[in-house]
C-alpha positions in Angstrom: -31.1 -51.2 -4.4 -32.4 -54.6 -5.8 -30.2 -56.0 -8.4 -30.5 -59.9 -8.6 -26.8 -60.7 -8.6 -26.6 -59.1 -5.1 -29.4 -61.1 -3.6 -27.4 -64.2 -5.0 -24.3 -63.1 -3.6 -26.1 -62.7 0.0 -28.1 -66.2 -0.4 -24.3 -67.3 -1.0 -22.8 -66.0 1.6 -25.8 -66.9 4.0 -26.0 -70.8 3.0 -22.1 -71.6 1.8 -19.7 -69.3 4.0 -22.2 -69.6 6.9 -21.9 -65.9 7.2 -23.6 -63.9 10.2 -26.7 -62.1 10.0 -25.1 -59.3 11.0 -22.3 -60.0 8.0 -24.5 -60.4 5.6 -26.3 -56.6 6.3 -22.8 -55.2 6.1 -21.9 -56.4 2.6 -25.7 -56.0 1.6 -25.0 -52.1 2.9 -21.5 -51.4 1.4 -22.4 -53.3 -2.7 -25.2 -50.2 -2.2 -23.5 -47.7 -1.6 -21.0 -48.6 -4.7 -24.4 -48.9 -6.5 -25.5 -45.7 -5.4 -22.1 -44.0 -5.9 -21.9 -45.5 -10.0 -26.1 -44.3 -10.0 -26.7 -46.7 -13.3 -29.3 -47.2 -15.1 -29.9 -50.9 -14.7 -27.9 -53.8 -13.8 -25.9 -54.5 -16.7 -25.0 -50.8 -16.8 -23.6 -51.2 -12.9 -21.9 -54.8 -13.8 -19.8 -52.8 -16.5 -18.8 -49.9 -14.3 -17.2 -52.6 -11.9 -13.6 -50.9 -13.0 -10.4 -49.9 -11.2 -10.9 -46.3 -11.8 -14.5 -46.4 -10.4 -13.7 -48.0 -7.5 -10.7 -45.6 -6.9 -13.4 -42.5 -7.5 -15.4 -44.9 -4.5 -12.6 -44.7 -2.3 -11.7 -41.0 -2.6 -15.6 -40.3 -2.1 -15.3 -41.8 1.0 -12.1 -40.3 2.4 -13.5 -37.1 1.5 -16.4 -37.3 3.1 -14.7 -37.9 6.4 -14.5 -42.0 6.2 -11.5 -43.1 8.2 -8.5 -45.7 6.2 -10.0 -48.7 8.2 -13.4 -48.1 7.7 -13.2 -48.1 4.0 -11.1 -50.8 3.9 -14.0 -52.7 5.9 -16.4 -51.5 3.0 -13.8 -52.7 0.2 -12.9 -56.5 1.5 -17.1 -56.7 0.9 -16.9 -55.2 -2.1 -14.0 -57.3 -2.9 -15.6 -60.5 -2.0 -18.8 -59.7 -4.0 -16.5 -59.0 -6.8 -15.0 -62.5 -6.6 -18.6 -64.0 -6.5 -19.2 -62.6 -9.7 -15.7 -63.4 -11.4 -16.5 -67.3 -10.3 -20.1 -66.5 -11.6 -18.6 -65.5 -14.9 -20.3 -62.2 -14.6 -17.1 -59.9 -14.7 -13.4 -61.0 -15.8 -11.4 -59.8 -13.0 -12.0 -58.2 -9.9 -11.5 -54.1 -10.1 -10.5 -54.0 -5.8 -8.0 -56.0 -6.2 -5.5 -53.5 -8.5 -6.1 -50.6 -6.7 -4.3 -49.5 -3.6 -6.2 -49.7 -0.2 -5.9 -46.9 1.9 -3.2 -46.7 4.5 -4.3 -47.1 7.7 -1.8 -46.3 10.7 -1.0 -48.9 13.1 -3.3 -49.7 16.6 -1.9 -51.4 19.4 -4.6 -53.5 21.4 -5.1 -51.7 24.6 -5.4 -53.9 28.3 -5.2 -53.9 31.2 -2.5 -54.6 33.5 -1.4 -57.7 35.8 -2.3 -55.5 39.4 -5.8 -54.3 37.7 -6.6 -57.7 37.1 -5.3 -58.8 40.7 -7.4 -56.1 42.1 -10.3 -57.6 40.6 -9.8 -61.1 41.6 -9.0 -60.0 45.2 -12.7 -58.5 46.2 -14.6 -61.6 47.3 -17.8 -62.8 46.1 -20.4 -62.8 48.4 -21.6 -66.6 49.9 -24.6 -67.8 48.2 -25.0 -65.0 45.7 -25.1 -67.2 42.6 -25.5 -64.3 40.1 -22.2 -62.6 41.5 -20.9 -66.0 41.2 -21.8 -66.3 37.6 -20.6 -62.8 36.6 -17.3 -63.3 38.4 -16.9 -67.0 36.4 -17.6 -65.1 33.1 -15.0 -62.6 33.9 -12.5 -65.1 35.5 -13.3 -67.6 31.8 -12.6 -65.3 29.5 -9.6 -63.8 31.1 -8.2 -67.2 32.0 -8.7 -68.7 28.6 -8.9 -65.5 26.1 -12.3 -67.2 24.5 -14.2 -64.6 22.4 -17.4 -63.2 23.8 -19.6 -64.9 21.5 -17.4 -67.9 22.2 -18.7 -67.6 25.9 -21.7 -67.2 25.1 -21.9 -70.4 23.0 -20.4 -72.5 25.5 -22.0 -75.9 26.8 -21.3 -77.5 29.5 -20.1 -80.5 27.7 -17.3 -78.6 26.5 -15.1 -79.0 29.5 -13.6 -81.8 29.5 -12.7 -82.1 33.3 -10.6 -85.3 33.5 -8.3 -83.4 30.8 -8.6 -79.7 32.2 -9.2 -78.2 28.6 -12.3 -77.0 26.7 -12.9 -77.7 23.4 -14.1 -74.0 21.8 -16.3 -74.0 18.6 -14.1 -70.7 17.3 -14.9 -68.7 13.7 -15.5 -70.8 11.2 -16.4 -73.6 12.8 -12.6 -74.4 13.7 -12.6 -76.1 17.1 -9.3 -75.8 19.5 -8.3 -76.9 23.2 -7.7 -73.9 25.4 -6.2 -75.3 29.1 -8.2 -74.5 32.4 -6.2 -73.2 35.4 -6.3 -74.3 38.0 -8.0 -71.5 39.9 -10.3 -71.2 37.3 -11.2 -75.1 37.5 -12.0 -74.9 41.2 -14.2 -71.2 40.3 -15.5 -73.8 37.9 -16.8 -77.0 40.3 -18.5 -74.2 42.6 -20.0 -72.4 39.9 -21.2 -75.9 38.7 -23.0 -77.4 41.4 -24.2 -74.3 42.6 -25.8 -73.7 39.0 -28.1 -76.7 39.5 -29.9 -75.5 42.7 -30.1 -72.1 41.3 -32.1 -73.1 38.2 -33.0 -76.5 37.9 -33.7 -78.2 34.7 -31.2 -76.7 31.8 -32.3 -78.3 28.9 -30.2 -76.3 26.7 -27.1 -77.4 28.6 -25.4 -74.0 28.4 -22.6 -73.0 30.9 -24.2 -70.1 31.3 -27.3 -68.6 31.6 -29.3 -64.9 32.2 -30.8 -64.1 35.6 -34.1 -66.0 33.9 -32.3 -69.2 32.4 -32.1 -67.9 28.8 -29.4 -68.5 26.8 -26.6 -65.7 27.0 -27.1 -62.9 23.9 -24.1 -60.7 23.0 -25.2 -57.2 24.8 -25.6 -59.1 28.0 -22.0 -60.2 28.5 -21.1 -56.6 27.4 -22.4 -55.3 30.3 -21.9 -58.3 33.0 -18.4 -57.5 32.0 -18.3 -53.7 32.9 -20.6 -54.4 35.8 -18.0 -56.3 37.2 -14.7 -54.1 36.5 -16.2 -51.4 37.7 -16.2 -52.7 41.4 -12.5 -52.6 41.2 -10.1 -49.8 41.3 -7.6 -48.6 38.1 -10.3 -49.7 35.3 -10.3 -47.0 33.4 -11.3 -46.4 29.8 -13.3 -49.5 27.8 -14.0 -52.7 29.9 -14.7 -55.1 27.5 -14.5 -58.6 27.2 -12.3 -57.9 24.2 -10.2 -56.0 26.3 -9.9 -58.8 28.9 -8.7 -61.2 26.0 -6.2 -58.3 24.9 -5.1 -58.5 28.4 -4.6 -62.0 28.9 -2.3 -62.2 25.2 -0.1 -59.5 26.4 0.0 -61.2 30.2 0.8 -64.1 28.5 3.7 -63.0 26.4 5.0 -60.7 29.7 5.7 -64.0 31.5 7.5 -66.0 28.6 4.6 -67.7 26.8 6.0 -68.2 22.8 3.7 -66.7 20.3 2.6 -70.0 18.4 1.2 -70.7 21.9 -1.0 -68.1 22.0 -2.1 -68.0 18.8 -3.4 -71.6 19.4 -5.0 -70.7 23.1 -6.7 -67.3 21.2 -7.4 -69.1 17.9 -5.9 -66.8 15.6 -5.8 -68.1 12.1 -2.4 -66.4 11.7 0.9 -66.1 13.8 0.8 -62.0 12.6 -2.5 -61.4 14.3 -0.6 -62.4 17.1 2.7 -60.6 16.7 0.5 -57.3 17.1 1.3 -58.2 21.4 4.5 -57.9 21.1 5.0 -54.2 20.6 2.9 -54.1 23.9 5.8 -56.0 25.6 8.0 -54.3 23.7 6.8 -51.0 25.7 7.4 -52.6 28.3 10.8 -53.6 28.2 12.1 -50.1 26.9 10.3 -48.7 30.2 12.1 -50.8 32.3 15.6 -50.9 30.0 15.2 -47.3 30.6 14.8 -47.1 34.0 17.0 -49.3 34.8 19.9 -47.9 32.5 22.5 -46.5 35.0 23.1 -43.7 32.5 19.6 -43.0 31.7 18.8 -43.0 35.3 21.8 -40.1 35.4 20.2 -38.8 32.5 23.3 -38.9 30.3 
């Protein structure tokens, strides 16, 4: 598919919402496959077919074809934005997405682990003077102590932490910076990891925090799989092991042991408090297990 306004919409994207590489594929991807399902005959012919009835017939195409709610409401928000960029552009009056109605999609609760998994974890010792198992355990120990985002972690300098205040400052989507507090069992991880960093590789020019066994800067894949390395040396991981999972974990942690939800959201840098609410019918679960078990005429099972 080459149709001019679509390369303008991805050159916008790209240079004025700073949009990933990987971002930019996806909407590139799902405007084609609108194109392809509309099959016009030029671009003027595809511009005028941009209409709530077509992009209904898009969405029942995709259903149909075995497409679940969320994934074609994934391939609609980057239809709907391209539709927006050509409404400001003049191109179109109005964008079609928006007066049709998105697919229902049923609710997900974020899986985690729980408290004694994580316990478990923490409890097996890293060996003396192993540096890399030091580094892998630091990872693990950041992200679950501080719920930062794996490319978050990956992005990290050592300038960040700001010692004499026990924070770091995190460079979070869009640019938005926040303060997320450092434990202090994390801190001390933290001034080992540090020092022993410096005899390990020398020179870091690049000033990372942290670093691949060759003292390259950390890529996505390879926290992805420091992660499961290291959950898998403890017993009741089962499932995913993630580092999304690990923030998922630390949310619902949190809200188990009386953190309030606007602190959360702040620590995790949610842009709104109902991204955040989604934790609370995970500790909701938890308190009708134990209301339940504890009931003295459930437990007679009356």
């Amino acid at each position: 598919m080459m149709v001019m306004v679509l390369e303008d919409f991805i050159d916008y994207i790209r240079v004025h919402k700073r949009y990933s590489p990987r971002t930019q594929l996806l909407y590139r991807e799902y405007a084609g496959e609108l194109y392809e399902f509309i099959a016009p005959a030029d671009e003027q012919e595809f511009l005028s077919e941009l209409k709530p009835q077509v992009i209904r017939g898009f969405i029942a195409s995709g259903l149909e074809s075995g497409l679940s709610p969320r994934s074609m409401n994934l391939k609609l928000s980057a239809i709907s934005s391209f539709c927006n960029f050509l409404v400001r552009r003049g191109v179109i009056e109005s964008n079609p997405v928006r007066k049709v109605f998105r697919p229902k999609m049923s609710a997900r609760l974020p899986e985690f682990y729980t408290e004694s998994n994580m316990e478990n974890y923490f409890a097996k010792p890293v060996e003396e003077g192993d540096f890399l198992a030091l580094r892998d355990r630091t990872m693990v120990s950041l992200i679950y102590s501080t719920g930062i985002r794996r490319a978050e972690l990956a992005s990290l300098r050592i300038k960040d932490w700001d010692r004499d205040r026990s924070l770091f400052r995190i460079t979070g989507k869009g640019d938005k910076q926040r303060d997320v507090p450092v434990p202090r069992p994390l801190e001390a991880e933290l001034k080992v990891y540090t020092e022993m960093m410096k005899d390990f590789y020398g020179e870091n020019p690049s000033g990372m925090m942290f670093l691949t066994d060759t003292g390259q800067p950390l890529y996505l894949s390879f926290v992805n799989k420091v992660v499961k390395r290291e959950l898998e040396k403890a017993p009741g991981f089962s499932g995913k092991k993630s580092p999304h999972m690990l923030r998922h974990s630390i949310a619902t942690h949190l809200l188990n042991n009386g953190a309030d939800l606007n602190s959360i959201k702040e620590v995790l840098g949610h842009s709104s408090l109902a991204a955040t609410q989604v934790y609370t019918h995970n500790s909701f679960e938890k308190l009708k297990s134990i209301f339940l078990t504890a009931h003295p005429r459930a437990k007679k099972g009356g």
